[in-house]
Every structure is written in C-alpha cells, then in structure tokens.
VEXPA-201911 format. One record per residue (C-alpha): residue in three letters; x, y, z; residue number from 0. Coordinates in steps of 0.2 Angstrom, whole numbers. Example, Ala and Ser with C-alpha at 12.3 -4.5 7.8 and 13.67 -1.06 7.14 Angstrom:
<sites>
ALA; 62; -22; 39; 0 .
SER; 68; -5; 36; 1 .
</sites>
This chain:
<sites>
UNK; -36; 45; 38; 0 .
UNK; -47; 33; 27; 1 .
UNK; -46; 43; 14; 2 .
UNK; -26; 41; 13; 3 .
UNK; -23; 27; 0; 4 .
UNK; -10; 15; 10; 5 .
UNK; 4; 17; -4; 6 .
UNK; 1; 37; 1; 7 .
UNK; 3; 32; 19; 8 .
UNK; 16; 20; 18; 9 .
UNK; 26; 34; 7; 10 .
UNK; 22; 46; 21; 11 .
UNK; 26; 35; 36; 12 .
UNK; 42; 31; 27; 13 .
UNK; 48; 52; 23; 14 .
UNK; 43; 56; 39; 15 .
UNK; 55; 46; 48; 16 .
UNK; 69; 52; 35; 17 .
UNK; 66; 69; 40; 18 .
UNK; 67; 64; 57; 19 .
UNK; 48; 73; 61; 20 .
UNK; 40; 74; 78; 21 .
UNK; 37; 56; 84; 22 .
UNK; 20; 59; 88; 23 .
UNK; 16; 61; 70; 24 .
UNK; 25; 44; 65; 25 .
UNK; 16; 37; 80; 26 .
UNK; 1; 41; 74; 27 .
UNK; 5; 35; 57; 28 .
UNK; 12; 19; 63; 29 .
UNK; -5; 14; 71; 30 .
UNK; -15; 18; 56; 31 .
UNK; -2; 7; 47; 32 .
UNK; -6; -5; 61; 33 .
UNK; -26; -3; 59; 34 .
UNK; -25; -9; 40; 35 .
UNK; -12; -21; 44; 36 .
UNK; -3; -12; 30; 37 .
UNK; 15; -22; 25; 38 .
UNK; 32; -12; 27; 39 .
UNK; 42; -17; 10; 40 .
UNK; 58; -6; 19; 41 .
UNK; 63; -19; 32; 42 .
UNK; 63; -32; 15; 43 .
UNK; 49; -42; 24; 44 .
UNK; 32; -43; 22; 45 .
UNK; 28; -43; 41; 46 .
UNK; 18; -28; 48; 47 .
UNK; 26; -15; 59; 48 .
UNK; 28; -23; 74; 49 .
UNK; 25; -13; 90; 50 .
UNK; 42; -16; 99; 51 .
UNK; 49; -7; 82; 52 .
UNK; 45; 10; 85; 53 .
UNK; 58; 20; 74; 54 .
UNK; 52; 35; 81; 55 .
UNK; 60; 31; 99; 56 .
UNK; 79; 31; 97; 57 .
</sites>
C-alpha cells in the first residue's frame, strides 16, 4: 500500500464503508490509515482514526 497516495486511500477507506464492504477490507485500510497517521476530514475533526472507532463493527 505505499504506493496508494493517502487522499487515494482516504477516498477508498471512506467508499468502502458507504458500500458497506467486508470489514476485513476497511480493517485493513483503517490500519494503514493508522500507519501514516493520516487525518479523517469526515468526522469534521482532524484527529486520526481512533481504534475504539471501528466503523466496520456495527
């Protein structure tokens, strides 16, 4: 994934839970987001994803 650019990732990470895709997948985008300590414009803040914010676990 280093080759994703991170607005490619965030746009990704952010479809993915619209389309409600395996959680697995937006697990594993959620910890690369995590890696690069990317910051989530959708939640309006500019905090990273927190880990007891999974939106993949409903």
């Amino acid at each position: 994934m280093l080759s994703i650019p991170d607005d490619f990732l965030m746009d990704s990470y952010k479809k993915a839970i619209a389309l409600n895709l395996c959680p697995q997948f937006i697990t594993l985008l959620e910890k690369e987001i995590k890696r690069r300590s990317i910051h989530s414009s959708k939640r309006g803040t500019d905090s990273p994803i927190n880990e007891n914010e999974s939106p993949s676990i409903h």
